[in-house]
Structure formats: structure tokens, C-alpha cells
N, C-alpha and C positions, 0 to 999 in steps of 0.2 A: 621345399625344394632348395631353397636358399643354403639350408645344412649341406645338406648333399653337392652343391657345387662350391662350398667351401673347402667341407671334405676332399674333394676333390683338387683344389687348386693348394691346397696344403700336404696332398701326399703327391701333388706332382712338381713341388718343388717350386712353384710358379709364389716369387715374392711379393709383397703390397708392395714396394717399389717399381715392379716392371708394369711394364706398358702394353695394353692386350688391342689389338685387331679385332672384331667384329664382323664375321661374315655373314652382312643382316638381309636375306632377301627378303621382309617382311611379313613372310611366314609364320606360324604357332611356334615355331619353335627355336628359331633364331629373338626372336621379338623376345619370347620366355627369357633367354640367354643376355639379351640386353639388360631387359630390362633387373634380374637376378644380380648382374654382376654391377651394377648400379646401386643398388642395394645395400651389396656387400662393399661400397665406397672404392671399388678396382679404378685404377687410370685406366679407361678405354676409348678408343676408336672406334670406329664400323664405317664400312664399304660397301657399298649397293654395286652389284653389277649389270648393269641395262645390255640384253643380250639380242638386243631387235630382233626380236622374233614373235611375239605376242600381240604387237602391235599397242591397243590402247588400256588394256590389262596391264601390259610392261609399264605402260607409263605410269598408269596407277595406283602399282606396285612400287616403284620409283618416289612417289609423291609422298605416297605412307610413310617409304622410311624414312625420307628427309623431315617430314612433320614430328616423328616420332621423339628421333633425334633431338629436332630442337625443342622438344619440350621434356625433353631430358638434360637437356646440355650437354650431349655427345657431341663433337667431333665427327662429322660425316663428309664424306665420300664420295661421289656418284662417278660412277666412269661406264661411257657409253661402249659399244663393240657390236661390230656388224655379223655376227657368228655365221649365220647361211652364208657371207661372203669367205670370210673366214677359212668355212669348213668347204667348201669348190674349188678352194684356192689348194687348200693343204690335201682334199679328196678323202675326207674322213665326215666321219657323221656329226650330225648334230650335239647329240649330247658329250661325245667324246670331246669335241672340239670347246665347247663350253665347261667343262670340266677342266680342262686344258688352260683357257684362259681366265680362271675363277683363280686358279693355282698360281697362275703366274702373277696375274695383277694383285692377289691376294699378299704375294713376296716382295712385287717394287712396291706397294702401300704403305708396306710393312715399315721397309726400308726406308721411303722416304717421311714416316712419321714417327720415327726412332720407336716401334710398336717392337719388343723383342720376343712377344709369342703373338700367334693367331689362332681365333677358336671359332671352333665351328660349331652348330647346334646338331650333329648326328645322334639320334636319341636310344635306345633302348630296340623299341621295333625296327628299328634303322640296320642295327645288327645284326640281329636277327636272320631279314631279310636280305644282305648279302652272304650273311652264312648258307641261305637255303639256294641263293644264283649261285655258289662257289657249288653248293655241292650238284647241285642239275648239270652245269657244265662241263664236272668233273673234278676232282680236287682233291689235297692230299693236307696234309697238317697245316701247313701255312695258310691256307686257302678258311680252314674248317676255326683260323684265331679268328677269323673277325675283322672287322675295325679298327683299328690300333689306339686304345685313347691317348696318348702322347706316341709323337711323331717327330723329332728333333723340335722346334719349336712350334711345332702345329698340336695342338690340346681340343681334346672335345669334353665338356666337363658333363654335355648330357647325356652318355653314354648311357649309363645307368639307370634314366629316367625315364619313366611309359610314358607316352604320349598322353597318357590319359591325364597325369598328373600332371603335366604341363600345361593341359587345357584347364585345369583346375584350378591353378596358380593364376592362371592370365584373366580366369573369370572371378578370382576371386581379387583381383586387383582394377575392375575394370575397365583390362584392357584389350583392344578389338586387334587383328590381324588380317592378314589377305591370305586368299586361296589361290595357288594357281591351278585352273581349269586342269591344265593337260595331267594333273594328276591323278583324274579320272579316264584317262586314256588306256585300257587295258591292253593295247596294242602294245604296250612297248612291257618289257618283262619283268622289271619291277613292278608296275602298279599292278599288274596279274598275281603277281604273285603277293601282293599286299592287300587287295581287295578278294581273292578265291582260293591263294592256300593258307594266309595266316588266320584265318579266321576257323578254318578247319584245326590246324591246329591247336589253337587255344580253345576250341572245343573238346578238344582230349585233355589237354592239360592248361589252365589258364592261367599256366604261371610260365609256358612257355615260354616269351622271350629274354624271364630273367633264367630259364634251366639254359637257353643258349650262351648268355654269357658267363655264367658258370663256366659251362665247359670250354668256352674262347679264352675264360682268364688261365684256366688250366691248363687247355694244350701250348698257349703264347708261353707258360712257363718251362713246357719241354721245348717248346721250340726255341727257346733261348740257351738250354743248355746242350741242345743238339748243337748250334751253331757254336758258342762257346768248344765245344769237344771236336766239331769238323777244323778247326781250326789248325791250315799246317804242309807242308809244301805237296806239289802236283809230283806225288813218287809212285811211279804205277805197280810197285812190287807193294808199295805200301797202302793204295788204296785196295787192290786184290786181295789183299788180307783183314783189308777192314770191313768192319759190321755192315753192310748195307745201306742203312739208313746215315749211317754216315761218310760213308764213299760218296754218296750220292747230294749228301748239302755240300761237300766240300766240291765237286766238280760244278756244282750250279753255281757255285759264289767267285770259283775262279774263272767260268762261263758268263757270268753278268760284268763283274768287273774289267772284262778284256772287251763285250760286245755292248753291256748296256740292255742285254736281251735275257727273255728267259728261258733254260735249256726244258725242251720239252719231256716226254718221257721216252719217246722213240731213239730221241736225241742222248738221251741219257743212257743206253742202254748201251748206243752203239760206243760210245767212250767208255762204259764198263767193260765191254768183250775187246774194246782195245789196249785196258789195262792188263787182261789176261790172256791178251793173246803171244806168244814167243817168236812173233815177228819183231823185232827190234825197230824196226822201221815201219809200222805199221801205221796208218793216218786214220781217221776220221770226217766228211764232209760235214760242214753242220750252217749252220742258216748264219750269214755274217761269218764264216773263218771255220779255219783246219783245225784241227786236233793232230797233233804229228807228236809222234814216239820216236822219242831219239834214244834206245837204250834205254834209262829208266825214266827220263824223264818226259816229264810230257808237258807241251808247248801248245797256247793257243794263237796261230798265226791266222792273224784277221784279213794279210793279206793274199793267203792260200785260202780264200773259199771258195765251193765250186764253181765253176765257171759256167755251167745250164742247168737244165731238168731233162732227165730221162722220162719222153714221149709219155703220158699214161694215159687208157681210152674213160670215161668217166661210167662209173657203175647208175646205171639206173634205179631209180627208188631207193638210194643210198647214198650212203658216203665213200669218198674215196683220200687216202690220205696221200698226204705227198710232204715225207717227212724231210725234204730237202729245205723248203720255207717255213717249217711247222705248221699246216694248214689240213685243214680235210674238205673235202668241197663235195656238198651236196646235190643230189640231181633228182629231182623230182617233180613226176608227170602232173599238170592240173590245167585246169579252165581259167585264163585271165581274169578277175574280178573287174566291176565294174569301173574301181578306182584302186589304179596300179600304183603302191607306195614305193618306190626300190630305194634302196640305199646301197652302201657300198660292199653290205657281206650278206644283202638278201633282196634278190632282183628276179624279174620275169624276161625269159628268150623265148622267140616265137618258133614253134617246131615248123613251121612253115621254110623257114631259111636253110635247112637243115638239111643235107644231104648224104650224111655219112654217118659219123658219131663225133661225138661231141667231147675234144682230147684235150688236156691241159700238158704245155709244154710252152719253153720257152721262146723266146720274139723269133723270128724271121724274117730277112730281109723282103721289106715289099710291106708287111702287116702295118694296118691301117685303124686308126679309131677314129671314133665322134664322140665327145663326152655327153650334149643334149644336142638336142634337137632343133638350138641355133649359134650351137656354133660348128666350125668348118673341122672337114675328115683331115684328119693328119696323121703321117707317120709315126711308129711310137720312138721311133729313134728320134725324132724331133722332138716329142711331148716329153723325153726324158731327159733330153738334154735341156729343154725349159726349165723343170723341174728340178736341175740340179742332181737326179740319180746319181752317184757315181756311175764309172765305166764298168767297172768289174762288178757292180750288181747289177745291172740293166738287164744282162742275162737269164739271172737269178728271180727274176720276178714271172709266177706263174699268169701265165695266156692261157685264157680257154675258146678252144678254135673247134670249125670245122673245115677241114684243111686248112684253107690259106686266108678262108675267113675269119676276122676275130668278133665273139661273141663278147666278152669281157677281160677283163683286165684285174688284176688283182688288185686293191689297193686305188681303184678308176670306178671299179663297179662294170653296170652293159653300160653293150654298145649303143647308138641310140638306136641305129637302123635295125635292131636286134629286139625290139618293143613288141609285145603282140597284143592286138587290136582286143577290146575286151570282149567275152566271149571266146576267143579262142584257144586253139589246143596251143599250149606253151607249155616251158619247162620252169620250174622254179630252184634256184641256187642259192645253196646256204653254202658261207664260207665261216669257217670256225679255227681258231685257234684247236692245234693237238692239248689234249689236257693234259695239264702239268704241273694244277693243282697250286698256284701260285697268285692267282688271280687277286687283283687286289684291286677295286677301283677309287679306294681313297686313299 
């Protein structure tokens, strides 16, 4: 293995003078990465991220890597963070939120230990498996690369390496690691689809997840020359005439650099027909800022976005899109389970409260939430200006009501008063991102 993450840090340009970060959560496969690049005599660091959440596991976990370390002579780390407060605060999920702050701390560590790359242990099946979430999702060439194994100074050097061989290395070194539990949690959709569809797969072929990074090193090599070739200014007679696949990276890049966001497909479409259409002043609404056609050229004005949502009633046993936020929100009939999980884009409402149908559209004066169940109802005009919303999106942020009732809130999750008793008839809401084939969660 050692070969191969030298291989590796020699065609990624990373010099025996630079100084490598270690993102060690004491795991098989960070632990592998330690102790590897140790080995190979690298200057390195490592950073334990304590996520309070595990309770005496985390700490356990925590304890390992400090031991590890010092009987390496690493340079170690620990930095605590309170993630469930975290993520109530910010009204985003757990593992987002933790991702989130892995990334960040990961960058001031970096910083303040003069460390001018950081690496991370994402291995071989690791690939794989978000190649296979990009494609369930939805997703297009960007989505279908992968992983990226260098990332401005983020490097993962076990890209390449099976899990298996890693186990092999660490057992043939005699050295032990920690498991985190919730790995076996099939509830959340990676470990599902790492414990019941990769194993199906490498029963067809068990060379599967090195054929998928074959094809990620492949299409990452079109997708570099797409980008390369989308290259070049916003001229709508000029996009009109361009190949498709390139009209289309070139509006996404001048879409992200002006918003920060990713243009959906629906999104993408309507700035294609506004390229070709012979209205000279022709606009576009799009999530975060306008698209406006001045003649040939085309402008993304972030501070022309639209200003609400047109009313929509919610389709049952479906989805419904609502391409003004990029979002499709799902409605679908079931029995509460006995232990209700919600989070912020997949929650239970009681059909009991329900009087009408159940409409996504924007705030109204008077509309009211409860985030849980102890703390106090409040205005959502209050809750956004807590929040710091801006003015001109406050709007813009989809409500799901019945009438003047609000059920959920996008971005808040339900309501609490909106909970249905287990056992009963409830509705269950998926909120999803429109696919746009872009998805990247590393």
C-alpha cells in the first residue's frame, strides 16, 4: 500500500518538504493513512474532530487517536464541537452540519500549523458509493467523476485502495482501530447502499469499484476539457449556437460564480429558451437572482430575484417540483411509525390537522411556527429576521400550508404542532433537491 500512496503523492505534486494535515477519526482507514505516510517519513499532523454526538464511543474514539499519535510522534489535534447544537442553530442535518465543520476546522488547523495540504482517507469503495448516491439522485457527468482525488490542497491518496487491502496492511502491522456503530445504521443512505447494493454488485463483477473509478478518471478527463472549451463570455446569440453540452457548463459556471449555487436542470433550460428567444429584453426568475437579456447580452442580477412563489396545491403519492427554489417536495400517505425520526427534508404531518390540501407557497402575514416541542410559536417574520434571512429572500423560501396553517417550512423542517401520534394516519414529506447532476458531497 505504501507504493501506491507514494505513487500517489508523486503524481500529485505534493513535495517531501510540505507539511500534510491528517483527517485521523480513528477509523481503518484514516489510521491506515497515518500510519502509511509515517512510513513514507512525510512531515505530518492529524486532527481528531470530537462531534458530541456518540457520547462515550466519541470519546473513545477521541482517546485512540491521541494514543496512536503519540506513539507515533504525530502532532495531534483534538477539537471538541457541539454538532446537534450546531445543526438547530444553522436548521440543517446532522451529518451535513458535521461535514461542514470537519472542512472548516480541517482549514484553520491547516493554517494554523503551517500544514499546506490535508488528506483524507476516502478509499476505493468510498467512490464507488457516491458514484452510485450521484446516480439514484440523479446526475450528469460531473456527478458520475466521483471523488476528486486532489482538490486545491485537499488530496486523498486512498482513493485507489480497497478497503480490503487496507485491512490487510493494518493487520499486517499490528495495528488495531475503531468502528463507529452508526455505520451499521441502514437508515441513512450510504450505509444502505454499502451494506445491500455493493455487495450485489461485486457479485456481478468483483472488480467493481476499481471499473468505477476507471470510468470517474475518464469522464473527470472530459469534464475538464468541457470546462476548458465552455470557457468565454455570457453572449446569448453565442450560446444559441453552441453545442449544448457546452452552452450549458458555460451558464452553470457563470450561475455559481455570481450565486454560489448550483443551476438546476429546469433552471437551465429556462436561460436556454432565454437565449433563443427574440425578445431582447427577455428575463429569467432563478433561485437567488434574475437572468436578464439586454440585447445580446446576458446579466445575472442577484438583486432581481423573484420576489415569491406562485401558490402550488401538493400532488399526492408524489412529487411536486417547484422550480423557483430548486426543490421537489414529496407527499406521501403512511401510518406514523412507532419512533418518528424527522429531519429537515424528510418529516411526518398529521392528516388529522388537515383541512383542505396541503399547498406550498410563500410566507403570509399572520403564519406562525414552533420549531420543537419546547420551544415558543413564533412569527416566521421574526424567526427570519433572527436568522439573518435577508429581506428579498424571505419570500422566496417555500411554506408548506393548509391555508393559513403552516405545516413546515423549508429549510426549518415541521411544524411541531404538525407531529402525528404513532400509529396514525400522517403524511410523509420528502424534500429533494431538482437534479442537476452536480452533486458533490466531498
Amino acid at each position: 500500500m505504501n507504493r501506491r500512496v507514494a505513487d500517489f503523492l508523486s503524481s500529485a505534486n505534493v513535495g517531501p518538504e510540505e507539511r500534510i494535515l491528517v483527517a485521523l477519526s480513528g477509523g481503518a482507514d484514516s489510521t491506515a493513512l497515518l500510519l502509511s505516510l509515517c512510513e513514507l517519513r512525510r512531515q505530518i499532523c492529524a486532527l481528531h474532530v470530537h462531534h458530541g454526538i456518540r457520547g462515550a464511543e466519541a470519546d473513545r474514539d477521541a482517546e485512540f487517536c491521541r494514543e496512536l499519535c503519540w506513539k507515533l510522534g504525530v502532532p495531534f489535534r483534538l477539537i471538541r464541537v457541539d454538532i446537534p447544537a450546531l445543526a438547530a442553530q444553522r436548521s440543517k442535518g446532522l451529518e451535513e452540519t458535521a461535514r461542514e465543520e470537519r472542512y472548516r476546522l480541517l482549514a484553520e488547523c491547516a493554517a494554523e500549523l503551517s500544514c499546506s495540504r490535508i488528506a483524507t482517507a476516502h478509499n476505493l469503495e468510498d467512490n464507488a458509493e457516491t458514484v452510485l448516491l450521484h446516480l439514484v439522485r440523479g446526475t450528469g457527468l460531473s456527478g458520475l467523476c466521483g471523488i476528486p482525488a486532489v482538490r486545491g490542497r485537499l488530496i486523498r491518496p486512498l482513493l485507489s485502495v480497497s478497503r480490503r487491502d487496507i485491512e490487510k496492511y493494518l493487520s499486517a502491522h499490528g495495528q488495531s482501530f475503531v468502528t463507529d456503530s452508526t455505520n451499521a445504521d441502514t437508515d441513512l443512505s450510504r450505509n444502505r447502499i454499502r451494506s445491500c447494493v455493493m455487495p450485489e454488485l461485486m457479485h456481478l463483477n468483483p472488480a467493481f469499484p476499481e471499473a468505477v473509478l476507471r470510468m470517474a478518471e475518464t469522464l473527470s478527463e472530459d469534464a475538464s476539457l468541457l470546462d476548458e472549451l465552455s470557457k468565454g463570455p455570457l453572449s446569448a446569440a453565442e450560446l444559441a449556437e453552441l453545442p449544448r453540452p457546452l452552452a450549458v457548463r458555460r451558464l452553470r459556471r457563470a450561475y455559481n460564480d455570481h450565486t454560489g449555487l448550483i443551476l438546476s436542470r429546469e433552471g437551465t433550460e429556462l436561460c436556454l429558451r432565454l437565449c433563443e428567444s427574440e425578445n431582447p429584453s427577455a428575463s429569467a426568475d432563478l433561485p437567488g437572482c434574475r437572468l436578464r437579456r439586454e440585447y445580446d447580452q446576458l446579466i445575472f442580477d442577484v438583486n432581481g430575484a423573484f420576489t415569491s412563489l406562485p401558490p402550488r396545491q401538493l400532488t399526492a403519492e408524489g412529487f411536486t417540483d417547484i422550480p423557483e427554489a430548486g426543490i421537489r417536495i414529496g407527499l406521501f400517505s403512511e401510518t406514523a411509525p412507532e419512533n418518528i425520526h424527522n429531519s429537515l427534508t424528510s418529516f411526518y404531518v398529521s392528516c388529522d390537522r388537515i383541512d383542505g390540501h396541503l399547498t406550498v407557497r410563500s410566507r403570509i402575514t399572520g403564519d406562525t411556527f414552533q420549531r420543537n416541542p419546547r420551544a415558543c410559536r413564533r412569527s416566521l417574520k421574526k424567526i427570519f429576521i433572527d436568522d439573518r434571512i435577508p429581506a428579498a429572500q424571505r419570500d422566496c423560501i417555500p411554506v408548506i400550508a393548509d391555508g393559513s396553517s403552516v405545516a413546515a417550512v423549508h429549510g426549518y423542517g415541521a411544524d411541531a404542532a404538525w407531529q402525528p401520534a404513532p400509529g396514525a394516519a400522517c403524511f410523509r414529506i420528502e424534500i429533494r433537491p431538482i437534479a442537476d447532476g452536480s452533486a458533490d458531497e466531498f
